[in-house]
C-alpha positions in Angstrom: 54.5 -106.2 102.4 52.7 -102.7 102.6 54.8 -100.0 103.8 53.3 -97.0 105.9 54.2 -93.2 105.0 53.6 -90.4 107.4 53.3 -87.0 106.3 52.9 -84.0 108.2 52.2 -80.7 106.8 52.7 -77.3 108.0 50.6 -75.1 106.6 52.5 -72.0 105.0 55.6 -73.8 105.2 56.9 -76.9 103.0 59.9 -78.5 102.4 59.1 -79.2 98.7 57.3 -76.5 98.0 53.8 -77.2 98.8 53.5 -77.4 102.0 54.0 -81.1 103.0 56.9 -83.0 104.4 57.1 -86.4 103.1 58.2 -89.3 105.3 60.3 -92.1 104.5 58.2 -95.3 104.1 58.7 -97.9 106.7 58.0 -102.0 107.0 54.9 -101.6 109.3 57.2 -104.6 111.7 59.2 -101.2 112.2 58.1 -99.3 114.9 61.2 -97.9 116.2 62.2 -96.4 112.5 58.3 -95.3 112.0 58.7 -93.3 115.9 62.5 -91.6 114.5 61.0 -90.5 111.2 58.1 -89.2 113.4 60.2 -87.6 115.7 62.5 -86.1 112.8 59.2 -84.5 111.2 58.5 -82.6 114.3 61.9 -81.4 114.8 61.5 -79.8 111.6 58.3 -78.6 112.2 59.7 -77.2 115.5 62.7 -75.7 113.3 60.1 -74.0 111.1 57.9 -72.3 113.7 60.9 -70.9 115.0 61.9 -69.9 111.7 58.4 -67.9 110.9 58.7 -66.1 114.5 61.9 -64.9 113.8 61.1 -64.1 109.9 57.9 -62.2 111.7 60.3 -59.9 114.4 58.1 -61.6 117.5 60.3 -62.5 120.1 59.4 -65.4 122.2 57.8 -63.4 125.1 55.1 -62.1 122.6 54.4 -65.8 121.1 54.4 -66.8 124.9 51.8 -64.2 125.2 49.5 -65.7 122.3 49.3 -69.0 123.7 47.2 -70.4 126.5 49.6 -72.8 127.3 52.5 -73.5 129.8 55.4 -70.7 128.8 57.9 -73.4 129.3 56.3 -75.7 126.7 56.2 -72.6 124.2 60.1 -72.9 125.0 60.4 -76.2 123.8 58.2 -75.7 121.0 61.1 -73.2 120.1 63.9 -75.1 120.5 63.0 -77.8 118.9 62.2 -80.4 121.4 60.3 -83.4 120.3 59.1 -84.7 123.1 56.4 -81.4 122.5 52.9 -82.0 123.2 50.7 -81.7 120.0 48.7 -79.0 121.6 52.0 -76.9 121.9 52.4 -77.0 118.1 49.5 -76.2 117.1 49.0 -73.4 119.9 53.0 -71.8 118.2 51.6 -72.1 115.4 48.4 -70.1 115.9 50.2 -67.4 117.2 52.8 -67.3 114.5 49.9 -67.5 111.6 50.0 -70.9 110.6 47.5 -73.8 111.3 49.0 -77.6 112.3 47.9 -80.1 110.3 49.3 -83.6 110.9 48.2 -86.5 108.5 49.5 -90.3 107.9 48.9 -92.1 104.8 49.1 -95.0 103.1 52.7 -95.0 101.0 
């Protein structure tokens, strides 16, 4: 049976060192532990944006500022809620320096 690995990569900002976050595989059949590893990668990903604001002395009012979306979003974004829209991330992490890039591959 062909398992499915997501990946999601942060530009600037890797867990193993090059910039991409690895995935557990998962049976295709599971959805529910594909959606939690998911979820898991963009907690990190939340974790790490907040991470490079602090590591850059911006306080959340001046990221805020950068981006053209809703502040409380930008909020979330920063405490690490997973239920962010995509558009969030890769808005925080404009205005921190770093691009979004999100990619799922085969395993």
């Amino acid at each position: 049976m062909k398992m499915i690995k997501s990946v999601a990569r942060w530009a600037g900002a890797g867990g193993n060192g090059d910039g991409w976050r690895p995935a557990a595989a998962h049976d295709p059949g599971d959805v529910e532990g594909a959606v939690i590893d998911g979820l898991s990668s963009v907690s990190v990903a939340c974790g790490d944006l907040h991470e490079r604001r602090l590591a850059l002395g911006l306080g959340l009012d001046e990221v805020i500022d950068r981006c053209p979306c809703d502040p409380e979003t930008i909020e979330w974004v920063d405490e690490g809620d997973v239920a962010t829209p995509v558009e969030a991330l890769a808005y925080f992490a404009a205005a921190v320096g770093l691009r979004l890039e999100v990619r799922v591959s085969p395993a």
